[in-house]
N, C-alpha and C positions, 0 to 999 in steps of 0.2 A: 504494500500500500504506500503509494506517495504524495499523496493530494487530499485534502479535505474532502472533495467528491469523494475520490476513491471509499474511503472511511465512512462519508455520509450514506455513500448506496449501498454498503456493505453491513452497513447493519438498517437500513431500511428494508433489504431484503434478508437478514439473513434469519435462518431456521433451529439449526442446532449443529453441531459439530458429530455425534453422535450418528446422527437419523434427519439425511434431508428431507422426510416424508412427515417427519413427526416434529411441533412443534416444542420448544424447549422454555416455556415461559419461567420458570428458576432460571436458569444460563440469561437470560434477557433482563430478568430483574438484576443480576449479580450484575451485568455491562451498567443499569441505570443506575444501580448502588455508586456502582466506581466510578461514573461520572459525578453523579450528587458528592460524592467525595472530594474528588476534584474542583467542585465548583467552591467548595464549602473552605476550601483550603488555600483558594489560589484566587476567589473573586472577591471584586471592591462591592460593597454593598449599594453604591450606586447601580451597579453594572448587575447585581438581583435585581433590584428593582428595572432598570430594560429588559431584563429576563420575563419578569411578570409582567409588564405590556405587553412585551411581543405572544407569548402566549393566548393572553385576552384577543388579542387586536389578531391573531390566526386562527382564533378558534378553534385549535388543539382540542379533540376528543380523545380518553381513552375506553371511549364504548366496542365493545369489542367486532370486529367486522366479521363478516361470514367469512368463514374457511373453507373454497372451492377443492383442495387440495388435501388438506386434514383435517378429518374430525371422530381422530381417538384420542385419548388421554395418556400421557408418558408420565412417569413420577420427576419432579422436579430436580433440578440440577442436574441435567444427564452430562452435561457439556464435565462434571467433575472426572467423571468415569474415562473421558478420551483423553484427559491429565497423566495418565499414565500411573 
């Protein structure tokens, strides 16, 4: 990966490490953990507050969308298991 794109469409698409058929929602919340981490650590508290307009003002849902591709249930954090 070497571009912000790169990064950004890679986890707009990505699935699980494990099981590209099966969704990994643990593995996705651990990437959203480690960014709130990152944000929490490393941002100006001006720069949250643009974070919360931008949000508002895109109207960011996380309602969850139909899954045309999967719809069975994996146990959470599978992405630990390809850890080795």
């Amino acid at each position: 990966m070497k571009t912000f794109e790169d990064l950004e469409a890679m986890l707009r698409e990505w699935v699980s490490f494990a099981d590209p058929h099966v969704y990994d929602a643990g593995g996705m919340a651990a990437l959203f953990a480690a960014c709130l981490d990152n944000m929490r650590s490393r941002m100006l508290k001006a720069e949250l507050e643009d974070i919360g307009a931008y949000l508002v003002t895109t109207k960011i849902s996380l309602e969850a969308k139909s899954r045309r591709r999967r719809s069975f249930v994996r146990p959470l954090f599978v992405h630990h298991a390809s850890r080795g």
